[in-house]
Biopython code that builds the backbone (N, CA, C, O; Angstrom):
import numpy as np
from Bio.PDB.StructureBuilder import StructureBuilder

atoms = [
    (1, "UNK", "N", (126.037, 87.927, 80.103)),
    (1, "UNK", "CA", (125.122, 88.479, 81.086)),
    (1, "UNK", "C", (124.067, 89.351, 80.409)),
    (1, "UNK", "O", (122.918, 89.327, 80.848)),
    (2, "UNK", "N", (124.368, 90.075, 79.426)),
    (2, "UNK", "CA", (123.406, 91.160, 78.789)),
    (2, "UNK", "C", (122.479, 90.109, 77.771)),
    (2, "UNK", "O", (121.349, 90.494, 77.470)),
    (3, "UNK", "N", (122.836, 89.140, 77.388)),
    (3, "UNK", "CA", (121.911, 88.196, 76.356)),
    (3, "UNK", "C", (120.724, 87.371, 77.636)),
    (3, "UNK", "O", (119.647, 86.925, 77.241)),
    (4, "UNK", "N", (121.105, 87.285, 79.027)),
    (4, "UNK", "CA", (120.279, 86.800, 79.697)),
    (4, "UNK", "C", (119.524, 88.056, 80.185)),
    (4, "UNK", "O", (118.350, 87.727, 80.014)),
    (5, "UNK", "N", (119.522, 89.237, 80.665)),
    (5, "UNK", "CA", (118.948, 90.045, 80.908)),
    (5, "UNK", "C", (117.778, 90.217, 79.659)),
    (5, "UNK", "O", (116.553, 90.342, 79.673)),
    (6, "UNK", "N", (118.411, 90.180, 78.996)),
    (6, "UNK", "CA", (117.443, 90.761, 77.453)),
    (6, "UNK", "C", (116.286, 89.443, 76.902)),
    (6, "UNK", "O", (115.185, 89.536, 76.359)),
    (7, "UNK", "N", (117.159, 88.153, 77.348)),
    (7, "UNK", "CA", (115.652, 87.028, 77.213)),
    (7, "UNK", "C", (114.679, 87.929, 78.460)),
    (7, "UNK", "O", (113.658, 88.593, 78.279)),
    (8, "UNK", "N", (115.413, 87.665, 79.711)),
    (8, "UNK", "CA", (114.671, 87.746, 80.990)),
    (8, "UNK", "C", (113.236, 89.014, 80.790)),
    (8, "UNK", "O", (112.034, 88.772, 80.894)),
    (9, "UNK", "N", (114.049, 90.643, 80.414)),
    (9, "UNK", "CA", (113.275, 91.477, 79.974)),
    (9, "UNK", "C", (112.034, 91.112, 78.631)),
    (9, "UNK", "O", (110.905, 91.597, 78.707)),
    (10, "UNK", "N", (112.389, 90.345, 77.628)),
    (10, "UNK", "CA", (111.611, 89.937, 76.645)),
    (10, "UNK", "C", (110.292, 89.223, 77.347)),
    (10, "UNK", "O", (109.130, 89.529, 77.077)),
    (11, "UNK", "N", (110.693, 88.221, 78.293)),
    (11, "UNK", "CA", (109.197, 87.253, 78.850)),
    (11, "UNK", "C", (108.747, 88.093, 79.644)),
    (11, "UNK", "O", (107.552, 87.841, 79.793)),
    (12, "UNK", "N", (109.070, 89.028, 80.289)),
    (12, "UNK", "CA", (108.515, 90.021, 81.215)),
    (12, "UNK", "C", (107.469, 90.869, 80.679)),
    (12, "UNK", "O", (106.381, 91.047, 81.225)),
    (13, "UNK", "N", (107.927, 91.493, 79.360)),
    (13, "UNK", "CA", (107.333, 92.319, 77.955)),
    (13, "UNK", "C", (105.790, 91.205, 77.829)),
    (13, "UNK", "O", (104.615, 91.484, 78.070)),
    (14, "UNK", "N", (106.451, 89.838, 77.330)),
    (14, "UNK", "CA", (105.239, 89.726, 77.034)),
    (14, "UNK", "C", (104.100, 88.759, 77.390)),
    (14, "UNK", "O", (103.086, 88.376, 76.808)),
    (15, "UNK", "N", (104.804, 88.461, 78.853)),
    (15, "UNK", "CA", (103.700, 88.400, 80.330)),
    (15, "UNK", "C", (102.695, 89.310, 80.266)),
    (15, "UNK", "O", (101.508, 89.036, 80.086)),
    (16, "UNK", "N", (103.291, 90.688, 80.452)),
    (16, "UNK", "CA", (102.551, 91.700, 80.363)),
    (16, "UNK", "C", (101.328, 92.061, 79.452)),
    (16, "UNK", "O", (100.212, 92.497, 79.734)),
    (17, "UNK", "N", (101.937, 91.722, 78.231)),
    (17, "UNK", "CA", (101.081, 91.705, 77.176)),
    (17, "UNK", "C", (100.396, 90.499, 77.080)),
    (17, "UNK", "O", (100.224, 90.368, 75.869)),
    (18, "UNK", "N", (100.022, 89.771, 77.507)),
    (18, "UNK", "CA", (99.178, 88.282, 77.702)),
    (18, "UNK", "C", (98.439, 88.688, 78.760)),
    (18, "UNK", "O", (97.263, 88.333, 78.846)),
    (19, "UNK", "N", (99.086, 89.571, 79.812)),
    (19, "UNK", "CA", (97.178, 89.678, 80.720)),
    (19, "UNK", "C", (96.747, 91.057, 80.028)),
    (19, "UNK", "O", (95.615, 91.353, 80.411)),
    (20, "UNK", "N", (97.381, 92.190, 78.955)),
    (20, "UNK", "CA", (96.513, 93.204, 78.711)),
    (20, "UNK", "C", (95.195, 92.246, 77.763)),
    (20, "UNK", "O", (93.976, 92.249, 77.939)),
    (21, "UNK", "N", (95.983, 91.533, 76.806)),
    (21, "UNK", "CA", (95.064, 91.061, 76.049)),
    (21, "UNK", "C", (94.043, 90.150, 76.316)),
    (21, "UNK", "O", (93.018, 90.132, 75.636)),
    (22, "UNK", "N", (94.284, 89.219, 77.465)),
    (22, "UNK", "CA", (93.747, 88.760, 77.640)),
    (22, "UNK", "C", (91.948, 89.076, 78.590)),
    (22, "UNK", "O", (90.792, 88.654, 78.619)),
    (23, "UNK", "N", (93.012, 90.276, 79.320)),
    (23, "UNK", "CA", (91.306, 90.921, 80.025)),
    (23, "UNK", "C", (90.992, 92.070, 79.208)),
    (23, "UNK", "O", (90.134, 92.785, 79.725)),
    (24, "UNK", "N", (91.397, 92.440, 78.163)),
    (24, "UNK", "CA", (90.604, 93.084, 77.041)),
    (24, "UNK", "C", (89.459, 92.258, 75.953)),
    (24, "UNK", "O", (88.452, 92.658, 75.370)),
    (25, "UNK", "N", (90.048, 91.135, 75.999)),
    (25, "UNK", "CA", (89.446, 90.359, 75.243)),
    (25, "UNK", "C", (87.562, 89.577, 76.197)),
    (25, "UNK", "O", (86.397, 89.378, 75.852)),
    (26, "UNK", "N", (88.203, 89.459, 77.137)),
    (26, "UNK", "CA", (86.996, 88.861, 78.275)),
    (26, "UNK", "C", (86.175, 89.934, 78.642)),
    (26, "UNK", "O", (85.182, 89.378, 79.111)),
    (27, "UNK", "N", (85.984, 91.271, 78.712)),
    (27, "UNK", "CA", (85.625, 92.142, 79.106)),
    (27, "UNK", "C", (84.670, 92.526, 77.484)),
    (27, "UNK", "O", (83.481, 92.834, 77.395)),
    (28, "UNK", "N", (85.840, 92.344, 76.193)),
    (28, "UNK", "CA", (84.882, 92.979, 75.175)),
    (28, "UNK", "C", (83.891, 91.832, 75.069)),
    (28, "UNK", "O", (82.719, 92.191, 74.958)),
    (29, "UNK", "N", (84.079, 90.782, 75.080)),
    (29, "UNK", "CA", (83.146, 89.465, 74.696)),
    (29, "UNK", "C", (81.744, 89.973, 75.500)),
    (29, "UNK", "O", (80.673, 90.344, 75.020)),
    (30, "UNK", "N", (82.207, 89.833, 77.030)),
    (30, "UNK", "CA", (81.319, 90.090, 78.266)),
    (30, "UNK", "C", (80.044, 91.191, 78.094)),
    (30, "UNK", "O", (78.854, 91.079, 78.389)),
    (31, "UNK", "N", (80.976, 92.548, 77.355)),
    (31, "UNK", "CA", (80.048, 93.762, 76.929)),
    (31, "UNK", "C", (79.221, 93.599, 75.844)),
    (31, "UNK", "O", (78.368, 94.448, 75.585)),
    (32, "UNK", "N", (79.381, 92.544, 75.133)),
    (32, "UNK", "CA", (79.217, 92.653, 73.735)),
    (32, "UNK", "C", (77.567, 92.338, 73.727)),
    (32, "UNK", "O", (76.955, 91.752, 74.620)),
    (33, "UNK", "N", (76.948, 92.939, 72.348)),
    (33, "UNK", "CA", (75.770, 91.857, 72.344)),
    (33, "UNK", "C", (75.887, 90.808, 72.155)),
    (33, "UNK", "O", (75.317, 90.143, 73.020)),
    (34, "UNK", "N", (76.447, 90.137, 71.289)),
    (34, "UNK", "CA", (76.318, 88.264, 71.246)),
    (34, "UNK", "C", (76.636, 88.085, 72.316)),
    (34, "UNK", "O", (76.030, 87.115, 72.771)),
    (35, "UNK", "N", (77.678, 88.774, 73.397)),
    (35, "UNK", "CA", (77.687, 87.837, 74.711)),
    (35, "UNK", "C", (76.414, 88.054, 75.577)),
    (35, "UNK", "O", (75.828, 87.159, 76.186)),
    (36, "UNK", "N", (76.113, 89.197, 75.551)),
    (36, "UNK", "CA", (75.092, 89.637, 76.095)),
    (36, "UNK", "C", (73.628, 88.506, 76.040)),
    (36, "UNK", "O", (72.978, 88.103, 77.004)),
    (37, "UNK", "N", (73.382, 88.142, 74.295)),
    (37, "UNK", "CA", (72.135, 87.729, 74.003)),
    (37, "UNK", "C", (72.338, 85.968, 74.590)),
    (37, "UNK", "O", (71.432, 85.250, 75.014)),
    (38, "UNK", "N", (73.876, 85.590, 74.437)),
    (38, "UNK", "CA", (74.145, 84.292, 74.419)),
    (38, "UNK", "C", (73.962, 84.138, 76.029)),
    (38, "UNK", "O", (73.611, 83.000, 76.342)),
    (39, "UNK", "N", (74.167, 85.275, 77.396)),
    (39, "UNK", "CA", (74.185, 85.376, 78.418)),
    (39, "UNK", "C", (72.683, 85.377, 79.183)),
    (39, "UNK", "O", (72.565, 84.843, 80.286)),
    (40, "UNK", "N", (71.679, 85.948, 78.583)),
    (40, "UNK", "CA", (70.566, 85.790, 78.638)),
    (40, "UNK", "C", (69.804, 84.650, 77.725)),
    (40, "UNK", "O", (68.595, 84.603, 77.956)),
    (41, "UNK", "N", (70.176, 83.923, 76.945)),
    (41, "UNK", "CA", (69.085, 83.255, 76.285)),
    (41, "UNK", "C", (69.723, 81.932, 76.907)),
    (41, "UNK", "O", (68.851, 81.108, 77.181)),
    (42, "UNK", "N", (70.800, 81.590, 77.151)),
    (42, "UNK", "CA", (71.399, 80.359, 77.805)),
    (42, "UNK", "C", (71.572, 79.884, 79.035)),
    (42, "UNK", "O", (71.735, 78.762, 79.513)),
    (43, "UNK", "N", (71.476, 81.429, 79.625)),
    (43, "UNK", "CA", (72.305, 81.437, 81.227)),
    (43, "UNK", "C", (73.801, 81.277, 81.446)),
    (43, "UNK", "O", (74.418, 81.247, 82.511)),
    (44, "UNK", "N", (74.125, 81.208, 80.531)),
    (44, "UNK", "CA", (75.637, 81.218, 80.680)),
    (44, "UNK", "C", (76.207, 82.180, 80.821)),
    (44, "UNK", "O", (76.293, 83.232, 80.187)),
    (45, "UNK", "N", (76.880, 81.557, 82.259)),
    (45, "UNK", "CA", (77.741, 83.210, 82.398)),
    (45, "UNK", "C", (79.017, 82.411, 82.868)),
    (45, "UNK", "O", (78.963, 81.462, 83.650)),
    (46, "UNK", "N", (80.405, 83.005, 82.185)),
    (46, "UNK", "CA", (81.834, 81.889, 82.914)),
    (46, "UNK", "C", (82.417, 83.062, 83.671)),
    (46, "UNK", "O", (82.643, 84.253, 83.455)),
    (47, "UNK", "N", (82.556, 82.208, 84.634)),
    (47, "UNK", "CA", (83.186, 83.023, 85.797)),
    (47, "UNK", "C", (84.169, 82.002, 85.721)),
    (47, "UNK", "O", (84.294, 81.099, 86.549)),
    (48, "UNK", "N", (85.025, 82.208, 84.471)),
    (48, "UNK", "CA", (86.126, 80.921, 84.550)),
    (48, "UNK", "C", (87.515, 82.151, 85.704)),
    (48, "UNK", "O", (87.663, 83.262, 85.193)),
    (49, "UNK", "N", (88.007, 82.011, 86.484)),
    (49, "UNK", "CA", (88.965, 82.444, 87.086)),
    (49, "UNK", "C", (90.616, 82.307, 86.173)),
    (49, "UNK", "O", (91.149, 81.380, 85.563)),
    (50, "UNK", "N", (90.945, 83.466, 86.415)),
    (50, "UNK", "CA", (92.239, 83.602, 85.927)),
    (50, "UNK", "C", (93.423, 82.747, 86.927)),
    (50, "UNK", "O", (93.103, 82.352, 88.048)),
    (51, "UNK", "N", (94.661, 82.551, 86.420)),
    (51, "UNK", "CA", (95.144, 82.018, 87.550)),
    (51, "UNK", "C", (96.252, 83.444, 88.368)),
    (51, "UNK", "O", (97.314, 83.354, 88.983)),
    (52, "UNK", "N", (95.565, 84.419, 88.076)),
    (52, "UNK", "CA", (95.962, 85.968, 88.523)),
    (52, "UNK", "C", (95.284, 85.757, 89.750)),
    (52, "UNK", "O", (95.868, 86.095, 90.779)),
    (53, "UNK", "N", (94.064, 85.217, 89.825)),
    (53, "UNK", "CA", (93.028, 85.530, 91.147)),
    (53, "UNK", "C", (93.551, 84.440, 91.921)),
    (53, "UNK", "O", (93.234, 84.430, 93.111)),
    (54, "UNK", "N", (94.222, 83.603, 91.527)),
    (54, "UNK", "CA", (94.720, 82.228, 92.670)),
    (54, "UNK", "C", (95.639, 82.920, 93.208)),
    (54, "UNK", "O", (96.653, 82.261, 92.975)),
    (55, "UNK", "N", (95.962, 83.897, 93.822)),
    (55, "UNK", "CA", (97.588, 84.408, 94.275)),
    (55, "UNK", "C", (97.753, 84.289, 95.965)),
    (55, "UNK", "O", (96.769, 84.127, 96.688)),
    (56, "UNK", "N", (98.750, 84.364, 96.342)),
    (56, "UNK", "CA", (98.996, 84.355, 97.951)),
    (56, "UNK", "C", (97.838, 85.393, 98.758)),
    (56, "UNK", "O", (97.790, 84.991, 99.921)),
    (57, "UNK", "N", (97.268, 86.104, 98.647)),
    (57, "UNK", "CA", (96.882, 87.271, 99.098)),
    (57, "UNK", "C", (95.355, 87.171, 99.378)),
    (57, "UNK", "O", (94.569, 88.021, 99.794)),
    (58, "UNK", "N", (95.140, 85.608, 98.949)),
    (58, "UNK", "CA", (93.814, 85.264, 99.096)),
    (58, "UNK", "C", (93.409, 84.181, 99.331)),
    (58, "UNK", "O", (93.085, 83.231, 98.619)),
    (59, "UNK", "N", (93.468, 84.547, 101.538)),
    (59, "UNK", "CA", (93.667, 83.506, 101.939)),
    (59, "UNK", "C", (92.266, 83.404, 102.406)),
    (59, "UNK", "O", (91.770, 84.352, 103.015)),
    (60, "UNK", "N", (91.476, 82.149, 102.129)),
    (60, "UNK", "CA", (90.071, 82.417, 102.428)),
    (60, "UNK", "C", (89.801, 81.013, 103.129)),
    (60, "UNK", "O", (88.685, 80.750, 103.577)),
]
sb = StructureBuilder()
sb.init_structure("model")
sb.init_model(0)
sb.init_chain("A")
sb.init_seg("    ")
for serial, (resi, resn, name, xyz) in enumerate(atoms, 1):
    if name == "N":
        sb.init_residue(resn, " ", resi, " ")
    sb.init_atom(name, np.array(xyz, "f"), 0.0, 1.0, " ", f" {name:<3s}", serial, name[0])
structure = sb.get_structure()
């Protein structure tokens, strides 16, 4: 029972740590100048959606 708790707690750990990094990472790109210059000289802007924003709670 304690070897399944301790996987269970481990993917939980690093769930967690997969969305810090991941919206740290989209946010520094976003701020950045190269995203900045690549955002204005291309028009590109990704509004790629997380699958965080697909959740029950957004029923539209």
């Amino acid at each position: 029972m304690g070897i399944i708790l301790s996987i269970f707690y481990g993917f939980v750990g690093l769930f967690i740590l997969y969305i810090v990094i991941e919206t740290s990472v989209r946010k520094g790109i976003n701020s950045s100048i190269i995203g900045q210059f690549i955002e204005k000289k291309y028009g590109i802007k990704e509004d790629k959606k997380s699958f965080l924003d697909d959740d029950l709670d957004n029923d539209k």
